[in-house]
C-alpha positions in Angstrom: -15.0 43.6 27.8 -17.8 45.8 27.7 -21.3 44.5 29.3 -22.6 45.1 25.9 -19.8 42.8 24.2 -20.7 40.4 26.9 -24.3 40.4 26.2 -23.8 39.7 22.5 -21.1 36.8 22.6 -23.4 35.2 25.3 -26.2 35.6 22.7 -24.0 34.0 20.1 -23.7 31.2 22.1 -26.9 30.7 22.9 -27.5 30.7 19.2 -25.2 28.4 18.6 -26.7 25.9 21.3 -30.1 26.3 19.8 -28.9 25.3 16.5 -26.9 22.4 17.6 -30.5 21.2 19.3 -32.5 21.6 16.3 -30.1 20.0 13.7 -29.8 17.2 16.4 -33.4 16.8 16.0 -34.2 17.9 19.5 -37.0 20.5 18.8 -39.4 19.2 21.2 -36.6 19.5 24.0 -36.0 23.1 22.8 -39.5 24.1 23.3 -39.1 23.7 27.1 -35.1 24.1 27.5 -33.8 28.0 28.5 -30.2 28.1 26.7 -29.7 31.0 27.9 -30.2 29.9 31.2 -27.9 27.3 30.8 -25.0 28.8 28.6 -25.2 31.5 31.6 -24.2 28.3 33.8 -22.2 26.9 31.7 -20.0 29.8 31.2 -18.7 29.8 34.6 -17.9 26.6 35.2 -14.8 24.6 34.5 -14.5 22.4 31.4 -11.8 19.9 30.7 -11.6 20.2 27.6 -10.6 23.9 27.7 -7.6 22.6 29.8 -9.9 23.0 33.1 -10.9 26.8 32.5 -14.4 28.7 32.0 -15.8 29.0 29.1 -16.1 32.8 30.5 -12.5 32.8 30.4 -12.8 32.9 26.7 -15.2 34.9 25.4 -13.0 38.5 26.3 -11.4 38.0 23.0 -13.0 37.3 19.1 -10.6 34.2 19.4 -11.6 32.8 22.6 -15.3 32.8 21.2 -14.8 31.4 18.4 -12.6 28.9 20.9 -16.0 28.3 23.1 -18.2 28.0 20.2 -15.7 25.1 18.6 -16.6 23.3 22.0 -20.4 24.2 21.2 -20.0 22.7 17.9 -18.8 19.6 19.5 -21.2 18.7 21.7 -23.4 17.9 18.6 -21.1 15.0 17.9 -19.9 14.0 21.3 -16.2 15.2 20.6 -14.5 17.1 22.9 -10.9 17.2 21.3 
């Protein structure tokens, strides 16, 4: 994956955290949280409920995003099927 693929699924995630915060009514934590910080920490660590692999793992392939952003997505709702 190019380093300019990279940048732009790690942006998509970030976007996707953002949103999740904001519908989750979590503005004010928003205002002083870095996602990308985080989702740049997050990426490289392993997660149990992608079977004990990195999100980073993932994100070479359109699928695996969309795979890592499901997870996202979940987070708002505290499943992690």
């Amino acid at each position: 994956m190019s380093e300019c693929a990279a940048t732009l699924r790690e942006a998509r995630i970030v976007s996707e955290i953002e949103r999740v915060l904001t519908e989750s009514g979590e503005r004010e934590q928003l205002a002083t949280f870095d996602a990308t910080k985080w989702v740049r920490a997050w990426i490289g660590e392993p997660v149990p409920a992608l079977g004990g692999l990195t999100p980073l793992h993932f994100m070479g392939s359109t699928t695996g995003l969309e795979t890592v952003l499901q997870l996202v997505r979940q987070m708002q709702s505290g499943a992690f099927a």
